[in-house]
Structure formats: C-alpha cells, structure tokens
C-alpha positions as a printed NumPy array, in Angstrom:
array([[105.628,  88.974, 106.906],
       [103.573,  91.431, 108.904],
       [105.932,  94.416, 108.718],
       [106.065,  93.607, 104.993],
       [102.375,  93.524, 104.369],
       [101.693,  96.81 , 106.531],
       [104.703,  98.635, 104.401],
       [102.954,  97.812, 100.896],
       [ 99.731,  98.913, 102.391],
       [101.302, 102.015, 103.02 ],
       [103.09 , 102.326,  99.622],
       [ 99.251, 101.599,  97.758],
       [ 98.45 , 105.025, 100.056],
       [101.69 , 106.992,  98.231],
       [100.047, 110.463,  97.535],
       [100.398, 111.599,  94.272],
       [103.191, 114.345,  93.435],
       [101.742, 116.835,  91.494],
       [105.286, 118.931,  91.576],
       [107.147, 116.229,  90.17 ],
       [104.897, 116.656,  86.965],
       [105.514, 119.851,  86.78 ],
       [109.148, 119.19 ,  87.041],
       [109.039, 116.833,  84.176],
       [107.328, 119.479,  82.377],
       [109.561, 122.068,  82.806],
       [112.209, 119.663,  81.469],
       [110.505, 118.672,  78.394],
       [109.764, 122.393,  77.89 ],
       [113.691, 123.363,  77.767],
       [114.375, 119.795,  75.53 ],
       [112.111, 121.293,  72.873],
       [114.822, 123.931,  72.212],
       [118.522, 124.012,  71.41 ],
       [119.706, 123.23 ,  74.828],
       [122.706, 120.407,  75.934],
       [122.047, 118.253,  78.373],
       [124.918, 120.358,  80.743],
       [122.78 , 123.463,  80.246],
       [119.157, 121.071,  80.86 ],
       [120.65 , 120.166,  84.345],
       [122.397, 123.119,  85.619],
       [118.819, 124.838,  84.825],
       [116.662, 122.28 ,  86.376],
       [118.937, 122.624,  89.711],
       [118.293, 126.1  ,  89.655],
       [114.498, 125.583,  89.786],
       [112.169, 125.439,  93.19 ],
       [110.885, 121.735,  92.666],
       [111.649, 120.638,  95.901],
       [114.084, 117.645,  96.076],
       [113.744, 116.991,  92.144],
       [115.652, 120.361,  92.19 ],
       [118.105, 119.239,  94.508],
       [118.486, 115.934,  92.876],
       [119.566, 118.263,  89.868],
       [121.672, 120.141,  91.751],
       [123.88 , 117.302,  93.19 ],
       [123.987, 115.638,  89.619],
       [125.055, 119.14 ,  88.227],
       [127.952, 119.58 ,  91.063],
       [129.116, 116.26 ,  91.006],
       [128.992, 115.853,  87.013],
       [130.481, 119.156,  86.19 ],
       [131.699, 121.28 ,  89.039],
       [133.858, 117.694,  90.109],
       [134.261, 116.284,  86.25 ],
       [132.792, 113.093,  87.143],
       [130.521, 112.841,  84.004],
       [126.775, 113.267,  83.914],
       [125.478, 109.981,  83.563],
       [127.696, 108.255,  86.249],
       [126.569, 111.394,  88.416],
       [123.082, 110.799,  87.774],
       [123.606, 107.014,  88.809],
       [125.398, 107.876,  91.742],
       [122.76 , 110.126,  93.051],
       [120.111, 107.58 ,  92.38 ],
       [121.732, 105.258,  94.474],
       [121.573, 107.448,  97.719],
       [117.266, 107.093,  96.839],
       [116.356, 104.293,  99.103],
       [112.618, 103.745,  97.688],
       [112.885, 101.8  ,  94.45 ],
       [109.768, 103.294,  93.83 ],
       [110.927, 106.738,  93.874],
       [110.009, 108.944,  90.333],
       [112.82 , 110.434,  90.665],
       [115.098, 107.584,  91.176],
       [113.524, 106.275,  88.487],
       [114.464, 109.457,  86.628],
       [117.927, 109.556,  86.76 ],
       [118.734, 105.94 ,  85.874],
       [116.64 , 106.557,  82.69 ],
       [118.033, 110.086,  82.07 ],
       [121.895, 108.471,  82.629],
       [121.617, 106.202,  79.92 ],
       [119.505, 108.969,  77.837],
       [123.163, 110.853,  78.272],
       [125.378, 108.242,  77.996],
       [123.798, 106.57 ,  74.537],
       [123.528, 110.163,  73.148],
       [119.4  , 109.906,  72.54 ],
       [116.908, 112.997,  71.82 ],
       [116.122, 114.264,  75.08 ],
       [113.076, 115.642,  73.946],
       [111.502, 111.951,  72.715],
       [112.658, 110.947,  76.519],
       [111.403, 114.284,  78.537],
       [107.732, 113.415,  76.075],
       [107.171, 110.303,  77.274],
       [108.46 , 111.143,  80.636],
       [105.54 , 113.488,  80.984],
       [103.117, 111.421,  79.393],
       [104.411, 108.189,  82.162],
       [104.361, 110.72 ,  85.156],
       [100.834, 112.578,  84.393],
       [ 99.483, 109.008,  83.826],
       [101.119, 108.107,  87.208],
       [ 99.561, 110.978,  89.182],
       [ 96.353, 110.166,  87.785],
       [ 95.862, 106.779,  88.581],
       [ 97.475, 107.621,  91.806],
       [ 94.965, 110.292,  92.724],
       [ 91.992, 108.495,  91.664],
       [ 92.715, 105.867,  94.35 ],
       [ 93.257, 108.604,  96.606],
       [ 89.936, 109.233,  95.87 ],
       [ 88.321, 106.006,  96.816],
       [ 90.737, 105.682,  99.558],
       [ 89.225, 108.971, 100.421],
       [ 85.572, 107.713,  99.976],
       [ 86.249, 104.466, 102.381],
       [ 87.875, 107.099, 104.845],
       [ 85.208, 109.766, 105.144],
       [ 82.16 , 106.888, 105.402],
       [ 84.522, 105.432, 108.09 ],
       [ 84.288, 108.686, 110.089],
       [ 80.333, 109.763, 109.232],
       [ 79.62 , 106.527, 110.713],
       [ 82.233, 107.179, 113.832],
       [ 80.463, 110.63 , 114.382],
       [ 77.192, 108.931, 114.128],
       [ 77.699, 106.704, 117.166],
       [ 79.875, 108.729, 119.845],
       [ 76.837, 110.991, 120.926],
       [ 75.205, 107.63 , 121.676],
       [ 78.818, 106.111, 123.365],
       [ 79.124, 109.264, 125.452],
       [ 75.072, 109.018, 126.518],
       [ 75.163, 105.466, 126.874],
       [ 78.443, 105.773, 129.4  ],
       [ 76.987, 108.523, 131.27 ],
       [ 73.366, 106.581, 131.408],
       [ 74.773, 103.533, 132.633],
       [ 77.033, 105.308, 135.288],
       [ 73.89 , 106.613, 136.81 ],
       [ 71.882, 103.52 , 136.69 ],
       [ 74.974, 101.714, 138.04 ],
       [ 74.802, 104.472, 141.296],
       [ 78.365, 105.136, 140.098],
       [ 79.386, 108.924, 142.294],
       [ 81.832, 109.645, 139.592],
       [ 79.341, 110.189, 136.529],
       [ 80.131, 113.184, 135.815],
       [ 83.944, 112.463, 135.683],
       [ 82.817, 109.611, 133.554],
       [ 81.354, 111.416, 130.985],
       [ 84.056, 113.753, 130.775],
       [ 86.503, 110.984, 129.673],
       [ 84.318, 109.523, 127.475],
       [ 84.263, 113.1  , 125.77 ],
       [ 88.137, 113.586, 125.654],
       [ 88.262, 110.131, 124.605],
       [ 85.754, 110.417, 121.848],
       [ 87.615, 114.383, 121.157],
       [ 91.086, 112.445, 120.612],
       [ 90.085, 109.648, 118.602],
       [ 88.438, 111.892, 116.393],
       [ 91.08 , 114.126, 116.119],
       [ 93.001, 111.19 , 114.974],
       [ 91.604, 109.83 , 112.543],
       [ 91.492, 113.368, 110.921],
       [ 95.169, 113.778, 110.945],
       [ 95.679, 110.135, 109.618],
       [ 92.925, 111.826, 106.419],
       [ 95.634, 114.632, 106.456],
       [ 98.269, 112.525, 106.028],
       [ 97.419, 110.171, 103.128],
       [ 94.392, 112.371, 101.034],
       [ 95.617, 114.636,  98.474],
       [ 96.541, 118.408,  99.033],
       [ 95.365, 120.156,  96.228],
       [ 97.727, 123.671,  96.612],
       [ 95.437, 126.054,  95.196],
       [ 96.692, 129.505,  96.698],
       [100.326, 130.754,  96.505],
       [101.919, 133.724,  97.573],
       [ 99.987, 136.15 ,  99.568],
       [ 98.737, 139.214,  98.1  ],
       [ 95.791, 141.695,  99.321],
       [ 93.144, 139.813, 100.084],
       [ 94.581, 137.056, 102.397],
       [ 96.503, 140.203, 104.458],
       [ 92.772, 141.278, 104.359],
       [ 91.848, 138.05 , 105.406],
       [ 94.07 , 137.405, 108.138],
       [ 93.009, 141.003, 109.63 ],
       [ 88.995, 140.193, 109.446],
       [ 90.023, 136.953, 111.035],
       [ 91.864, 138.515, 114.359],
       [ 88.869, 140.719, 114.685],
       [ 86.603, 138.029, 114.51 ],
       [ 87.916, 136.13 , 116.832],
       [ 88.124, 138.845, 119.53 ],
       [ 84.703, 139.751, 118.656],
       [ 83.657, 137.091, 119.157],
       [ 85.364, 136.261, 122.266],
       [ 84.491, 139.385, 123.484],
       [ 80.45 , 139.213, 123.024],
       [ 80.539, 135.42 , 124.646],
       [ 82.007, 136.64 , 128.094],
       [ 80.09 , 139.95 , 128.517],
       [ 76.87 , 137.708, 127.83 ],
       [ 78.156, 134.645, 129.794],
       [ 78.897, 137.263, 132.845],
       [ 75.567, 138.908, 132.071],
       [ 73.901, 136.094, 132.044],
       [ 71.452, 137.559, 129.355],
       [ 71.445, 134.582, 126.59 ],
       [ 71.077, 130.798, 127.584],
       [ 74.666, 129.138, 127.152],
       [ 73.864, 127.53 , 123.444],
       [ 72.767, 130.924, 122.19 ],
       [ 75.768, 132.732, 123.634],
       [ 77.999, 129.958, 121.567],
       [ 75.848, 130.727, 118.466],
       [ 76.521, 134.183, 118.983],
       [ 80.158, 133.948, 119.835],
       [ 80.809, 131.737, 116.576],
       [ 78.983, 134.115, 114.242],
       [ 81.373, 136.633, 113.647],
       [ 83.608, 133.764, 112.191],
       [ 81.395, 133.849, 109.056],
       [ 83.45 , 137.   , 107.71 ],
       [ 86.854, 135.639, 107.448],
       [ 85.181, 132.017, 106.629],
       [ 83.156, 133.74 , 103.476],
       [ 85.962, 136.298, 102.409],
       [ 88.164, 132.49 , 102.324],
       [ 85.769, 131.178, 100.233],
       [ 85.8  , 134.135,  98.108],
       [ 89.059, 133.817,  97.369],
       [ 88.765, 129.946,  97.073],
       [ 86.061, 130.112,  94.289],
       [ 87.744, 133.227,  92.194],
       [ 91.155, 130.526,  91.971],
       [ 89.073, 127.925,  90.949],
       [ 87.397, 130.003,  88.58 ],
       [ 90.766, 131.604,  86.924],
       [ 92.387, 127.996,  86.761],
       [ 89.078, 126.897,  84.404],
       [ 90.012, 129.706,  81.891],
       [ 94.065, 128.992,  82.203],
       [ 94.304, 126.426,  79.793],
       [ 92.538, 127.801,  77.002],
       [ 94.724, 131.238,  77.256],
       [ 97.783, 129.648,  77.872],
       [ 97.314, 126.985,  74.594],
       [ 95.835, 130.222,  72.269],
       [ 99.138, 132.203,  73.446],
       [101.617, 129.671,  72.51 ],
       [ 99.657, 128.505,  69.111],
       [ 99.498, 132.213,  68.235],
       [103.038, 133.207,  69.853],
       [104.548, 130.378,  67.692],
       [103.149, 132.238,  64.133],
       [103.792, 135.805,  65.045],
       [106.838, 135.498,  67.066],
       [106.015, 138.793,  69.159],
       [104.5  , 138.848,  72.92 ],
       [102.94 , 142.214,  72.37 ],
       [100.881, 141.115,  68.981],
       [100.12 , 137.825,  70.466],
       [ 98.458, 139.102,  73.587],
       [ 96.54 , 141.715,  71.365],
       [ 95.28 , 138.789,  69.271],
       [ 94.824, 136.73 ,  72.643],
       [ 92.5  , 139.484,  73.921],
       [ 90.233, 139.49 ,  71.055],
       [ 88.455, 136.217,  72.908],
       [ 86.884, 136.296,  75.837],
       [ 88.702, 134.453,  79.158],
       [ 86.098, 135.881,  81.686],
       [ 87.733, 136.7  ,  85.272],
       [ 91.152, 135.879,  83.721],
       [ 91.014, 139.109,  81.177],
       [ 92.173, 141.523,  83.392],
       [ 95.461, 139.626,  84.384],
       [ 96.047, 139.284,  80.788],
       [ 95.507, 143.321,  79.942],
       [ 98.003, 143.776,  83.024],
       [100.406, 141.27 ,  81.714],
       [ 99.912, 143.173,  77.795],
       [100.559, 146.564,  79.119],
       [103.699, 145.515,  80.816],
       [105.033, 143.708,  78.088],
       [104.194, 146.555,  75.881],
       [106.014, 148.661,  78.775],
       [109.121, 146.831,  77.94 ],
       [109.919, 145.031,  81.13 ],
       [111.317, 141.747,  80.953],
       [108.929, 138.53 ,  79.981],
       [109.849, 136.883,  83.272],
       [109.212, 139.405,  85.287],
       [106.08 , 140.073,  83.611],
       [104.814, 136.29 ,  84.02 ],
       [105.989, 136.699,  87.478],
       [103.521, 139.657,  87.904],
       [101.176, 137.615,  86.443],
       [101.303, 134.455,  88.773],
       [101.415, 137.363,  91.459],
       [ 98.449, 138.724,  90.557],
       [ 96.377, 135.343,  89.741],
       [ 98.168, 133.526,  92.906],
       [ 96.826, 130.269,  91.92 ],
       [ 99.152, 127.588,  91.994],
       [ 98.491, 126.169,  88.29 ],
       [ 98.982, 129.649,  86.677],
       [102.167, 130.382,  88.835],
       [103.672, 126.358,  87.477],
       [102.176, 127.048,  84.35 ],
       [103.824, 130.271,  84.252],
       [107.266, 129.522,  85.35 ],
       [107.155, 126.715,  82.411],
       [106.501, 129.694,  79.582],
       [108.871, 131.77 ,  81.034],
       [111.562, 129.739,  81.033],
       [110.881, 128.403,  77.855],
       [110.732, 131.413,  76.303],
       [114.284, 132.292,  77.266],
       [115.703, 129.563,  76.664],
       [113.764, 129.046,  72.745],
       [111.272, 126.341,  73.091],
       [108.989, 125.51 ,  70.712],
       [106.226, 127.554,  72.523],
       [103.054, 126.083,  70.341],
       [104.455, 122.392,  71.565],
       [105.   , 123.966,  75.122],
       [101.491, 125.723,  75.331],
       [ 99.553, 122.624,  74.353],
       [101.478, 120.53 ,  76.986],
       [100.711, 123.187,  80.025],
       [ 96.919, 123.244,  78.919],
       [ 96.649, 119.152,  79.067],
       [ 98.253, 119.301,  82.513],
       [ 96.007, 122.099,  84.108],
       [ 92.963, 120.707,  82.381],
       [ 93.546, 117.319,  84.283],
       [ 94.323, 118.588,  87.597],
       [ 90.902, 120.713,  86.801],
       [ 88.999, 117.715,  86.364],
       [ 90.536, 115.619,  89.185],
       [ 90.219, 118.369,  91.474],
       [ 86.177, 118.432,  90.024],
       [ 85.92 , 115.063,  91.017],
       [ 87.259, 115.627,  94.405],
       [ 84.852, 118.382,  95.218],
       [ 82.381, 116.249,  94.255],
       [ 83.047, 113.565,  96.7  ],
       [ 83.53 , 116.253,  99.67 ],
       [ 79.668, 118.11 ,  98.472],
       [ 77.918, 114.912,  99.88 ],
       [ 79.723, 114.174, 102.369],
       [ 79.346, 118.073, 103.692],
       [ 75.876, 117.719, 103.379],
       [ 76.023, 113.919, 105.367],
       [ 77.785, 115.739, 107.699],
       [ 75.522, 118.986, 108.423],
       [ 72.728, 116.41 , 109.354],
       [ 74.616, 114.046, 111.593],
       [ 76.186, 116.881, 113.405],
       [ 72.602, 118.237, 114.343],
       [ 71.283, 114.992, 114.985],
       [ 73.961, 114.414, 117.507],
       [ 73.733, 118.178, 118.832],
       [ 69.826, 116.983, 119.306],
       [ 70.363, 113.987, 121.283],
       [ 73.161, 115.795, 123.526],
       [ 70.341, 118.091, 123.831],
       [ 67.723, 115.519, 124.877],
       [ 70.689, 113.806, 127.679],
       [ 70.786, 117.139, 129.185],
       [ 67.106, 118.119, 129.46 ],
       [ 66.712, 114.795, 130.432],
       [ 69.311, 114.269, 133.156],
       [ 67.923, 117.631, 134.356],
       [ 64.598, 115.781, 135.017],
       [ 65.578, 112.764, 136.608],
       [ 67.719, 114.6  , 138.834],
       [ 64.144, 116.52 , 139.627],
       [ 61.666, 113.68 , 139.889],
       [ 64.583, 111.394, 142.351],
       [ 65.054, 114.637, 144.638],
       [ 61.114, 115.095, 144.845],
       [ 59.529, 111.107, 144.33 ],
       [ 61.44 , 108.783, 146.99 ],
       [ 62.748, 106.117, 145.437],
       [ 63.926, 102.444, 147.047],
       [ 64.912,  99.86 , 145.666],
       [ 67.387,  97.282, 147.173],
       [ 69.084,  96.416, 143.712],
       [ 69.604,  99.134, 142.275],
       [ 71.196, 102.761, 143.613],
       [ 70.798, 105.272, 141.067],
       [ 73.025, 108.663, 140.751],
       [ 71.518, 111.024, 138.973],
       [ 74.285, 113.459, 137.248],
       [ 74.269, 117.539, 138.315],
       [ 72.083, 118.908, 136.02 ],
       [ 74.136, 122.16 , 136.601],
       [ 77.17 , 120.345, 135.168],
       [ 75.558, 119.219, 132.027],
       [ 73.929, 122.772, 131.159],
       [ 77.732, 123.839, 131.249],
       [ 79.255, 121.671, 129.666],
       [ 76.918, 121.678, 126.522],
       [ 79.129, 125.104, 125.059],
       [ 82.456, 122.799, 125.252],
       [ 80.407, 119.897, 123.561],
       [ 78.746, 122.093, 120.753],
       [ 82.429, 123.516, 120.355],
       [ 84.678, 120.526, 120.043],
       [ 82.171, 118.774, 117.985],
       [ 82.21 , 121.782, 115.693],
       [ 85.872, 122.102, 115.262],
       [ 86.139, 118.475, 114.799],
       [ 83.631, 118.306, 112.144],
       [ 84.655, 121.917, 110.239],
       [ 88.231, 120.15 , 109.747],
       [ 86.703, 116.965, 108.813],
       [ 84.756, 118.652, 106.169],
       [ 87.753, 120.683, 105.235],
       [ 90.539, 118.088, 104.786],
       [ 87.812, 115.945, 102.83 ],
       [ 87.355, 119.401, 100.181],
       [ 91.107, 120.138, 100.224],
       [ 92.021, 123.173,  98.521],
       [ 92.432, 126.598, 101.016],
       [ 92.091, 125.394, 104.218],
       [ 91.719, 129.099, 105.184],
       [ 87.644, 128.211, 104.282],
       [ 87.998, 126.394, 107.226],
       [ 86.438, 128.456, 109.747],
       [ 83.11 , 128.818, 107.673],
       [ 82.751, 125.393, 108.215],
       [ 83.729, 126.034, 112.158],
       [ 81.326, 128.824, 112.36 ],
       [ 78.301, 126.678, 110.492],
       [ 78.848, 123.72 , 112.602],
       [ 78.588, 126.395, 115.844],
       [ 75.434, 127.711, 114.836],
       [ 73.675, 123.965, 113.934],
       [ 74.558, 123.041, 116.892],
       [ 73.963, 126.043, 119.597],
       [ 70.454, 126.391, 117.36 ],
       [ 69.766, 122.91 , 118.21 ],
       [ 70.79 , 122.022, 121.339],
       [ 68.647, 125.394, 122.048],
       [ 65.722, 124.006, 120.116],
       [ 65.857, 120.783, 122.252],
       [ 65.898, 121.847, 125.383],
       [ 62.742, 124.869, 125.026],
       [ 60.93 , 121.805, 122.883],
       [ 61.323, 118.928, 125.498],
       [ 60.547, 121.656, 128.388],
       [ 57.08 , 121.504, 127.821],
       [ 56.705, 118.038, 126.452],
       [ 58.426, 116.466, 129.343],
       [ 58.332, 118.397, 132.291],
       [ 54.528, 118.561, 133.003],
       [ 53.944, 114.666, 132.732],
       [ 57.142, 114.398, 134.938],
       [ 56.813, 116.834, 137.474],
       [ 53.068, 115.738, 138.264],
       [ 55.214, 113.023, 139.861],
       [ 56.039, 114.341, 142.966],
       [ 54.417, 113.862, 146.585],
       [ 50.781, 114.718, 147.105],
       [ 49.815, 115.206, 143.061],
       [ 46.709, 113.825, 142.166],
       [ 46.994, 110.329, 140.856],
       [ 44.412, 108.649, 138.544],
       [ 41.018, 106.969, 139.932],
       [ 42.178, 109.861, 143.256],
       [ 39.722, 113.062, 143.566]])
C-alpha cells in the first residue's frame, strides 16, 4: 500500500507537456485541410515532437510501410505505453477508432486540443502551488542552517570538543548537500518554461562575456588574496562583480523573448484572418504592417522582404523563428508553415496558435509572479544569514582573545575556543556556497533562461561579502572595547 500511495503522489507531481500541445496543434492544423489520414501520420512522424513524433513514426511504418492497417497500428503502439495515463497513449486508442469508424478528423484533432490545453493548464497551475509549498519549504530551510551551523560550532566549544573546527565544517557540507538537494528535487518536478531556442548572436556574445568574466574575476581575487590588499569578504565582492555582465546581457535577452512572445499572438491571429481574405503572403504582411507589434515589427519587415524576395514560405518562417528565437514563435511558426503547404484553413489555424501562446503567456505571468516574492524573501534571508555568520566570526575571534588573556577555571566545564584564523578564511567559501545555492534557488523558482543565472550568483556575492564586511568593522568597535578591558590588570569598577 505504501509503494502505491508514494507512486500516485508522484503521478499528482506529472509536469505538464507543453510539446504535446503543440503536437496536437500541429495535427489539427493539417486536419483543417484536404489531407488523409495516411498523409496526417506520415507528416506528424516527420515532425521534431519528441516521442509523439516517434509514436507517429512507428504507427506510420508499421501501418503502411508493413500493410498492417492504421488503426490496428495505432493500437499496437499504444500497447508498448506502460502509463495508462500517458496523452499519447491516450491518443492513439482514440485516433484508431477515429480511423477505423471513418469520423472527421478535424472534429477529433478540435477537441483534442481543446482536452490537452485544458490538461496542461490545470496541470501547471498545481505545479504552481506545488511550487509555492516547495519554495516556503526551502526559505524556511535557509532561514535556520546559519543558526544549525552556529549552534553546532557553539556547542562544540562549550562542550571543550578539540575538533570544532572539523565540526563546523561538516555541518557546512552537510547543510551545502541538503540544500543542493532539495533544489534538484525543485528541478525535477517545477515546470521548465523553454523560452530561448537556437542560438544566434547574442548568446555566442554571451557565452564570450561570460569566459571573460569568470577569468576576470578569478584573476583580480588571487592577485588581491596574494596581495593581501582587500579584507577576504571584499576580495569575494570584487571577484563576483564582473559576473554582472554576462548575468545582465542574460537578462537582456530574457526580457526582449518575453517581450516578442506578448506581441506573437496578435500578429500571428491578424496574419491568418487577413491571409484567409487575400490569399497572398506578400499583401497580407503589407496589410499586417499597417499596425503596430512594437519589438516584433522588425522580424515581420524581414520576414515581408523575403517573401517578397521569392524564397520559399518555410524557409522564410524558419528565418523568422531564427531571428525571434523564442520558443512560442519558433512552435507557432512551424504550425503556419506547415499548414500553409499543406492548405489549412489559415484564419481557423491563426486563431488556434494565438489562444495557445496567449495561455502559456499568462501562465508563465503567473509564474513570475510567484518567483518576484520569493526573490525578494530570499535577498533578505540571505543577508540576514551572511550577518549572523558575520557576528559567529567576530565573535569567536573574541572569545578566543578574552580565554587566551582572562584565565579561566572551572571544573565543569572545558571550553575550546575555535581558531579565529580559520573562521576569517573560511567566511569567502561560506559567502560563496551560500550564493550559488541561493542564485539557483531563485533561478529554478523563475524558470525561463537559466543563463540569468549568474546575475543572481553575482547579487547574492555582493549581499553577502558587503555584509559579512559590514559585520565584522560594526561589531569591532561595539564589542571589542567592553571585551578587551577584560584582561589582567584593567581597571575594574569601585578600583582607582
């Protein structure tokens, strides 16, 4: 009964397939004109859907290629799905007997896509509150290992344990792995929201800005480290800076796809309503251009001109999705390519592609949402922790001061102060890991181009080598004067 329960807890966490709507799309798009149901598969095998392609592509080779007829092929294939639950079991069963009883494939491939979009939606949406439960889970994780870690290394001391130090090193790798685990498990089950295909100039850009960055920075924290001319959570802050440039040339490229996927479904509906009356690419485009589409416009005068240049629609949609490299104009894309070729009823297919890429705009909106507070959650807990790993070091420095100078004995208890030399170098690795860890955390809650990533690496860096920093000149003065009064021979009160 346990293995059961545990394997429909995992089924509730199914992500939802945004590429098998598109598939189901792209198959309602070629039902809408004069196409058989041979032609319908051999096309959708030929796609790049993933396994709904290949799923196609076995039906197709096993129906025709072998003469074992397309409806007991599309059985047979759905029986090597194990998951019940598979669309695309689900699919073919329905799609056999669509062949078999001779039915309109495009009523079926209709409310195919209308079942499957309201599928993914429901399905994301409790992605999202999984998502919610999952990132407060790990806010309030973050929240209590700085005080785990101090606590550990506190009580080692008190205890008179010799091995503090090597006990608060595996409560960091401890602390470090968990972490890191419970961010791949929110890897694994939130959505991924492809936003960026293809390459193009600006990630080769990207990736270039990103090598120098990192050797820059590199470079800058060992000649200071070996100079000795910064204190170690400055040379961190400075090391990490350079990081910025690749982190806000990502986000660059991040908010101009988010931007040109707003303005996608208007163009693409106003082509295909227009397309559909004047039956020409070139005229439709002019009339398309007479409205405004914002970022979007100049893809659309580069897709004109080469249509007006006579090279071939696909192609020229190809360009297009090249050019945009945003993964709902290059689906969107394929769909009106294809279904131009093949005769669709464009208007019908236009309308279709806009309700699709207007509701992965809005769920996508939500998401964003959800990841904005807890970004800004997670910029304050990371320098509150930063602050009290701050506040163990300064203060481990001074107890290690006042026991060397006061003598202290006491029969129950043998205390072991930690190096204070150890501490002050192990803050850099502390202000780094927790950085990394909390960048990606930030990052697989927001989704999208993970490339953004190291803005949120870089951020984290600077909180926290500005903070721990902070600390430690703050508590100097604040602490150390009432403290080191205590030593042999000060003046004590009521003395003269």
């Amino acid at each position: 009964m346990e293995k059961l329960s545990i394997k429909k807890n995992l089924e509730k966490l199914t992500r939802a397939d945004e590429q098998f709507v598109y598939f189901i799309a792209f198959l309602y798009a070629l039902s809408t004109g004069e196409i058989g149901s041979v032609d319908l598969i051999k096309t959708g095998g030929e796609t790049k859907y993933g396994k709904h392609s290949k799923g196609f592509q076995e039906v197709f080779r096993l129906g025709v290629g072998w003469s074992f007829g397309l409806s007991k092929s599309c059985e047979t294939i759905a029986l090597k799905i194990s998951n019940k639950k598979d669309q695309q079991k689900q699919l073919l069963v329905k799609l056999a007997q669509v062949i078999r009883l001779g039915d309109e494939m495009k009523t079926f491939f209709k409310n195919e896509l209308v079942a499957s979009m309201n599928i993914y939606s429901s399905r994301y949406e409790s992605n999202l509150e999984s998502q919610k439960l999952f990132l407060e889970m790990f806010y309030t994780i973050s929240s209590t290992t700085s005080f785990m870690i101090a606590a550990n290394s506190i009580m080692a001391m008190l205890m008179g344990q010799t091995n503090s130090q090597g006990i608060f090193i595996t409560s960091l790798i401890g602390v470090i792995v968990s972490m890191s685990a419970f961010i791949l498990i929110m890897y694994i089950l939130f959505p991924r929201d492809t936003l960026i295909v293809g390459g193009g100039d600006m990630q080769k850009k990207f990736r270039m800005w990103l090598y120098v960055s990192l050797a820059m920075g590199s470079s800058l924290g060992l000649v200071l480290y070996i100079l000795n001319a910064l204190p170690l959570p400055l040379i961190v802050v400075v090391s990490a800076a350079p990081l910025f440039i690749p982190g806000i040339m990502a986000r660059k490229i991040e908010a101009n796809a988010l931007i040109l996927d707003t303005w996608y479904p208007s163009l693409i509906r106003h082509f295909g309503q227009i397309y559909a009356t004047v039956g020409s690419m070139g005229q439709s485009l002019d009339a398309v251009l007479r409205s405004d589409f914002g970022p979007l416009e100049k893809h659309i005068v580069a897709f004109k001109n080469r249509i007006k240049n006579r090279i071939h629609p696909e192609l020229a949609f190809d360009l297009f999705s090249q050019d945009s490299a945003t993964n709902i104009i290059t689906s969107g894309n394929t769909i009106m390519a294809k279904a131009l070729q093949k005769g669709s009823d464009i208007n019908d297919v236009g309308n279709q592609i806009a309700e699709m890429s207007s509701k992965f705009n809005d769920l996508r909106s939500k998401r964003r949402q959800t990841s904005a507070t807890f970004e800004t959650i997670m910029i304050v807990l990371h320098g509150l922790t930063m602050a009290i790993f701050g506040l163990m070091s300064k203060l481990t420095e001074l107890f290690h001061n006042l026991l060397s100078t006061v003598p202290v004995s006491n029969q129950a208890i043998t205390l072991s102060p930690m190096d204070p030399v150890f501490m002050h170098n192990m803050m850099p690795i502390v202000i780094l890991a927790m950085s990394v860890i909390n960048g990606m955390a930030v990052k697989v809650g927001q989704g999208g181009f993970y490339k953004t990533v190291w803005f949120n690496i870089a951020l984290f860096c600077v909180i926290g080598g500005i903070t721990v920093y902070g600390t430690d000149a703050g508590l100097s003065q604040f602490l150390s004067t009432d403290f080191m009064n205590l030593t042999p021979g000060a003046n004590l009160p009521g003395q003269h």
